[in-house]
C-alpha positions in Angstrom: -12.5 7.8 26.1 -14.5 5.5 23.3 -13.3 6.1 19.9 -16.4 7.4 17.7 -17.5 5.0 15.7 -16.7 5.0 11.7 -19.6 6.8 9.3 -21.4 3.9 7.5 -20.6 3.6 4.1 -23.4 3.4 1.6 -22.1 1.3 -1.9 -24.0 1.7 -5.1 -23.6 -0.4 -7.6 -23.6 1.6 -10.8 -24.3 0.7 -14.6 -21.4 2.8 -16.5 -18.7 4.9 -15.4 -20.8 7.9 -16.2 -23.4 6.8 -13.4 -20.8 6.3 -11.2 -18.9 9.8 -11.8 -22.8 12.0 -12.1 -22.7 13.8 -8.8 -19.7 12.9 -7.1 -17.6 15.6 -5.4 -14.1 13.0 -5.3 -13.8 10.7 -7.9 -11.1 7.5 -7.8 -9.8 5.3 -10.5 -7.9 2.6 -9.6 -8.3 0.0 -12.0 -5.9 -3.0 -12.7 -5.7 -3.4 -16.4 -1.9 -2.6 -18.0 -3.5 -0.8 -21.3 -4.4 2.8 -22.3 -7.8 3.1 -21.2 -10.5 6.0 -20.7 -12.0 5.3 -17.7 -13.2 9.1 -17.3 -13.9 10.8 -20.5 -14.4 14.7 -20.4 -18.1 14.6 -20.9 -18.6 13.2 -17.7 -16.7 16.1 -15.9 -18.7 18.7 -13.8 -17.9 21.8 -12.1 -15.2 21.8 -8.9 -15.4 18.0 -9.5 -12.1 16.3 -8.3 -10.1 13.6 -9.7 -7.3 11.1 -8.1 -6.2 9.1 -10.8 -4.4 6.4 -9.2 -4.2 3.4 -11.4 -1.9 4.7 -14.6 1.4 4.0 -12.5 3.7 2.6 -15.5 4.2 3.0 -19.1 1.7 1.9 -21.8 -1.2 2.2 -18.6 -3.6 5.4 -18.1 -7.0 5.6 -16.9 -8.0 9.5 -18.0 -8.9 11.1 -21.5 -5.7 13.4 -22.3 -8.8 16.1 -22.5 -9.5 15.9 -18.5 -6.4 16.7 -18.3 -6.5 19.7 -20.2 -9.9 20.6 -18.5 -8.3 21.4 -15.0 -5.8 21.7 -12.6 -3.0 18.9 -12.4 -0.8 17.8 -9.7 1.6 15.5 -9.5 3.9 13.8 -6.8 7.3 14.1 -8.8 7.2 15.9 -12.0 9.8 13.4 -14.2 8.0 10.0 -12.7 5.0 11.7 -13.4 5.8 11.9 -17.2 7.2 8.5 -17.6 4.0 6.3 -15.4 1.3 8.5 -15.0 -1.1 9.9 -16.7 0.4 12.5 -17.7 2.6 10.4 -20.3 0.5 11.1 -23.2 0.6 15.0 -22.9 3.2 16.8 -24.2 6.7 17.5 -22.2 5.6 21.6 -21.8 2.1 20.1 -20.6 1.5 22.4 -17.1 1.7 20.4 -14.3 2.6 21.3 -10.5 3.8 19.2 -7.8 2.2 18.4 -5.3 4.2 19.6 -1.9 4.6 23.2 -3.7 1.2 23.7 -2.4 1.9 22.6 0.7 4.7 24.9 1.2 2.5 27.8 0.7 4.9 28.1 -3.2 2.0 27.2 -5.6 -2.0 27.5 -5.5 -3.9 24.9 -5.1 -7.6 24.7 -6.3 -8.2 28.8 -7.7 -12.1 28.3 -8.0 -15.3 26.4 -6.3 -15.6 25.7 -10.2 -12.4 24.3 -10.7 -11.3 21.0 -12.0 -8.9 19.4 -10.4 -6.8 16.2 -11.0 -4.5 14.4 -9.0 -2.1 12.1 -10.9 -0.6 9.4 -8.5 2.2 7.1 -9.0 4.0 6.9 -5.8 7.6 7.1 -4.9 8.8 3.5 -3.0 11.4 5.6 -1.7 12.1 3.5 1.4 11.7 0.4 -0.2 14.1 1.1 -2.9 16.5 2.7 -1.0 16.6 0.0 1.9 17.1 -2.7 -1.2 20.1 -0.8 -2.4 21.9 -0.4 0.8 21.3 -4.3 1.1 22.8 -4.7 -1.9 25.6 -2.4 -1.6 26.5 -4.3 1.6 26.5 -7.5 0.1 28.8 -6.3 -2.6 31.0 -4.9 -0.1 31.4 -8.1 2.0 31.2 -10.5 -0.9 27.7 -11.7 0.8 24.6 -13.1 -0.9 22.8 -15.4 -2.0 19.1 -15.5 -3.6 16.4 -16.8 -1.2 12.6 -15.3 -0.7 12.3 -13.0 2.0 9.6 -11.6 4.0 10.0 -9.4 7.1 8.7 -12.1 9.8 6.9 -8.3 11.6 3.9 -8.8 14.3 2.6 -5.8 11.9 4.5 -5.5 8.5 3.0 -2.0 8.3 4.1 -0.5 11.3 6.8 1.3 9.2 7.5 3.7 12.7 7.8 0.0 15.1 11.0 -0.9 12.9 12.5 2.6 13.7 15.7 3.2 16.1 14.0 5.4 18.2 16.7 7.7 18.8 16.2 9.0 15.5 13.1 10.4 15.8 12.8 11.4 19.0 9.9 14.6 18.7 8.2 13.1 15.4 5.2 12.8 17.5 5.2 16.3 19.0 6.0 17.8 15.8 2.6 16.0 13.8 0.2 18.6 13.4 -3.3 16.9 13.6 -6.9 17.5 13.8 -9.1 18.0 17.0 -10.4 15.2 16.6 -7.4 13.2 15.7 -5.4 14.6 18.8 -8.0 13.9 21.3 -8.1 10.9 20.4 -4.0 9.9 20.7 -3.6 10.2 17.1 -0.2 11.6 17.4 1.0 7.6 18.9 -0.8 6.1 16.6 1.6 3.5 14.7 0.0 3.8 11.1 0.2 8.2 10.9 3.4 7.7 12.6 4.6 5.7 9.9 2.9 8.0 7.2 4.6 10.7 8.9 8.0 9.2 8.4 7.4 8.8 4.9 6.1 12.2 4.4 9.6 13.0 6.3 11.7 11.1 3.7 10.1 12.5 0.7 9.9 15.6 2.3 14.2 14.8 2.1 14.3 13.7 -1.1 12.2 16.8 -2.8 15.0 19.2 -0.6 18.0 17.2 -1.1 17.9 14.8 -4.1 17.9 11.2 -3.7 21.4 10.7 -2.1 20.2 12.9 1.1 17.1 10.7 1.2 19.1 7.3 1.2 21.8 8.8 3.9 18.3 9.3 5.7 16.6 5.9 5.1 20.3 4.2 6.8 20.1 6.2 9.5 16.4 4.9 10.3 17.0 1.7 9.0 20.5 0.8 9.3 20.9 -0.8 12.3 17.7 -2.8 11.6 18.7 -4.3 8.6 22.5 -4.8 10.1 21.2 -6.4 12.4 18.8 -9.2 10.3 19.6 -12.4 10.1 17.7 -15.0 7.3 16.8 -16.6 10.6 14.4 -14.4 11.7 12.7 -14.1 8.0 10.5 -16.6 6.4 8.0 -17.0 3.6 4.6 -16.0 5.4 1.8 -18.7 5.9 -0.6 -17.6 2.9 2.4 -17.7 0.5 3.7 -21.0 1.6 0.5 -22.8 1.8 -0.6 -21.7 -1.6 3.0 -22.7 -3.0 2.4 -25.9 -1.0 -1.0 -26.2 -2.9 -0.3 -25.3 -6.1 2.4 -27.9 -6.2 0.0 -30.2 -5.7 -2.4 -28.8 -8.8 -5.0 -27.4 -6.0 -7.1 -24.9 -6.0 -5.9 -21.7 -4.0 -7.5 -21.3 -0.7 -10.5 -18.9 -0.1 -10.3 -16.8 3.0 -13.7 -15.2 4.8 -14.0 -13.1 8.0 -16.6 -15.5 9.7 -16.8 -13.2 12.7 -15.8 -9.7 14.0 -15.7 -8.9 17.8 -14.9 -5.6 20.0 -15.0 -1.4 19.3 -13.8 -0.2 15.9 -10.3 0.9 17.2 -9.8 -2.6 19.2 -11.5 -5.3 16.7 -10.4 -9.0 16.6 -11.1 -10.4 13.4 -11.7 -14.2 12.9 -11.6 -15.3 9.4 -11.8 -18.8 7.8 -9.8 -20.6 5.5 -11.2 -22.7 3.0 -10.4 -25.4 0.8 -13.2 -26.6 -0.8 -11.7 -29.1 -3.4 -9.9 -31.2 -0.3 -12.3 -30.1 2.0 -10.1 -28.9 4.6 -11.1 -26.0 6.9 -9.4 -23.8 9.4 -10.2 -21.1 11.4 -7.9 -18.0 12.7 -7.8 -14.7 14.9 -6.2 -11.5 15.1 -6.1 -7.9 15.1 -6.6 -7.3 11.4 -7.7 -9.3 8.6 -4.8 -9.9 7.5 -3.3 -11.3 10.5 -6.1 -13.6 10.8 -5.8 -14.8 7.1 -2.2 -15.4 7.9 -3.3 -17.7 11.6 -6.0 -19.7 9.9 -3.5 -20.7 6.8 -0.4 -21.6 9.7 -3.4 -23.5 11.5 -3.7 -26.0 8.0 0.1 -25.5 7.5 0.8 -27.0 10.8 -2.0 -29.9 10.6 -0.2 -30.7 7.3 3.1 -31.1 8.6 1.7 -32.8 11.6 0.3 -35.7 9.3 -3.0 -34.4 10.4 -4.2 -34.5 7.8 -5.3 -36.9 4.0 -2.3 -35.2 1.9 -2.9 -35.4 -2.0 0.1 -37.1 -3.3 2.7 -34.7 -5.6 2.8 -35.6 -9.2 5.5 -37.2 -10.4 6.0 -38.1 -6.4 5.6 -40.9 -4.4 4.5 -39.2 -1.4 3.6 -36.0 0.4 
C-alpha cells in the first residue's frame, strides 16, 4: 500500500498579527520572547475561532490579552501549572478554567456553540523527563554514585520514546490505540512516534488518576531497567553539539546546516543535508532518515576529518596548537 501523500501547505506571509489571525479557523502562538506580550488582542477575535496558546510556558511570559481569555472557553492541561506558567497567570485564582482530559472523559463539555471561543492554554507536563531524572538521582544518592558530566542518549532515534521501552510492559498498547480509518489502514497503530505519544498520554493519563508518586512508580517500571542498565560508555555529547563547542573554542562562527537534497515517498524519505562553514571554508555532506539525523552525519563527517588532521585547523587562542 503507498502512503497518500501530505496536503501542500500554502505559507502567507502576513503584515500584522491581525492579518495573520482575519479568517483563520485555528490560530497558534508560539513565540520565543520571555516578556508579557499581546500577541492576540480581543479585537481580532471572531466567532467559533480557536486559540492554542502555546508560547506563555513560565512566569513573567504570555502571549494573549487577559480579555481573550475572558471572551471564551479555556482549557488547560493541569490546572495549578496552568496558573503559575501559562497564560492564565494574570487572571485571577477563581478565574474558570477546565482541564483538558475532563472532556475527554465524557466529565466536562467541550466547545457548547459553532460560535464559541475557545482557547487552549499549553504548558506541558515533562512528566517522563522529570521523573526519569529523579530516579537517577535517587539512585545515585543511594549508592554514593555520581559525578557531573554532559549526557546525551547516544539513540538511532532520540524520539522513539516507545523503542527504549521493556516491552513486557506494554504488551497490548497497540491493540488498545483507538485510531482513524485512515490511520489504521495505514499501520498507524506500529507506528513508533503515536506509540510513543500513546505512552505519554498513558503516563499523564496516571498522574491525573493517581498523583505524581503513581506516575513515577509507572515511569520505573518502563524505564527502570533501561536506565539500570546505562553505562556513560554508551552516551556521548552528539556531533552538532561537539563540533560547535569545538568551534566556538576556536572563536568561529557556528555551522549552517541545509537539506541539499530529499529522495524517496513521504513515509520513507532520506534526507541529505549540508554542513557549512563558510568562514574556514569547510564543507560536508550527510544522509539519513530525518533532518535531523542527517544534520548530526554531515557535522561527524567534519568532526572526523578534524581529528583525522584532514583538515587546516585554526590554532586555539592562548594555544599553541590544535
Amino acid at each position: 500500500m503507498t502512503a497518500a501523500e501530505p496536503p501542500a501547505l500554502k505559507i502567507s506571509v502576513c503584515a500584522s498579527t491581525a492579518e495573520a489571525v482575519r479568517g483563520a479557523d485555528i490560530v497558534t502562538t508560539v513565540t520565543a520572547d520571555k516578556t508579557n506580550a499581546t500577541i492576540i488582542t480581543p479585537d481580532m477575535l471572531q466567532p467559533g475561532q480557536h486559540i492554542n496558546g502555546v508560547g506563555g510556558d513560565c512566569p513573567g511570559k504570555t502571549e494573549l490579552h487577559a480579555d481573550v481569555l475572558r471572551a471564551g472557553a479555556v482549557f488547560v492541561e493541569y490546572e495549578p501549572q496552568s496558573r503559575i506558567e501559562g497564560d492564565l497567570q494574570q487572571m485571577p485564582a477563581d478565574f474558570a478554567v477546565t482541564e483538558f482530559w475532563r472532556v475527554l472523559a465524557g466529565e466536562a463539555p467541550g466547545r457548547v456553540s459553532a460560535a464559541q471561543v475557545t482557547v487552549f492554554d499549553s504548558v506541558g507536563f515533562a512528566l517522563e523527563d522529570f521523573s526519569a531524572l529523579r530516579l537517577l538521582r535517587d539512585l545515585a544518592v543511594e549508592l554514593g554514585l555520581g559525578r557531573t558530566i554532559d549526557l546525551v542518549p547516544d539513540l538511532a532515534d532520540p524520539k522513539n520514546l516507545f523503542g527504549a521501552l521493556r516491552m513486557p510492559a506494554v504488551t497490548g498498547l497497540p491493540e488498545a490505540l483507538r485510531l482513524s480509518e485512515g490511520e489504521a489502514r495505514g499501520g498507524g497503530a506500529a507506528r513508533p512516534s503515536i506509540l510513543a505519544d500513546a505512552v505519554e498520554a498513558l503516563i499523564g493519563a496516571v498522574s491525573i488518576d493517581g498523583g505524581f508518586e503513581a506516575a513515577q512508580a509507572l515511569v520505573k517500571r518502563l524505564f527502570g531497567e533501561t536506565i539500570m542498565s546505562t553505562t556513560t560508555d554508551n552516551w556521548r555529547k552528539d556531533a552538532k553539539t561537539e563540533l560547535q563547542e569545538w568551534l566556538q573554542a576556536r572563536h568561529v562562527p557556528v555551522p549552517a546546516y541545509r537539506i541539499s537534497a530529499t529522495r524517496g515517498q513521504a513515509h520513507a524519505q532520506t534526507f541529505e543535508v549540508e554542513c557549512d562553514i563558510p568562514s574556514l571554508q569547510w564543507r560536508a555532506t550527510g544522509v539519513g532518515k530525518s533532518r535531523r539525523a542527517a544534520e548530526q552525519a554531515s557535522a561527524q563527517q567534519l568532526l572526523d576529518r578534524i581529528k583525522a588532521g584532514e583538515l587546516d585547523v585554526p590554532i586555539r587562542k592562548g594555544h599553541s596548537g590544535a
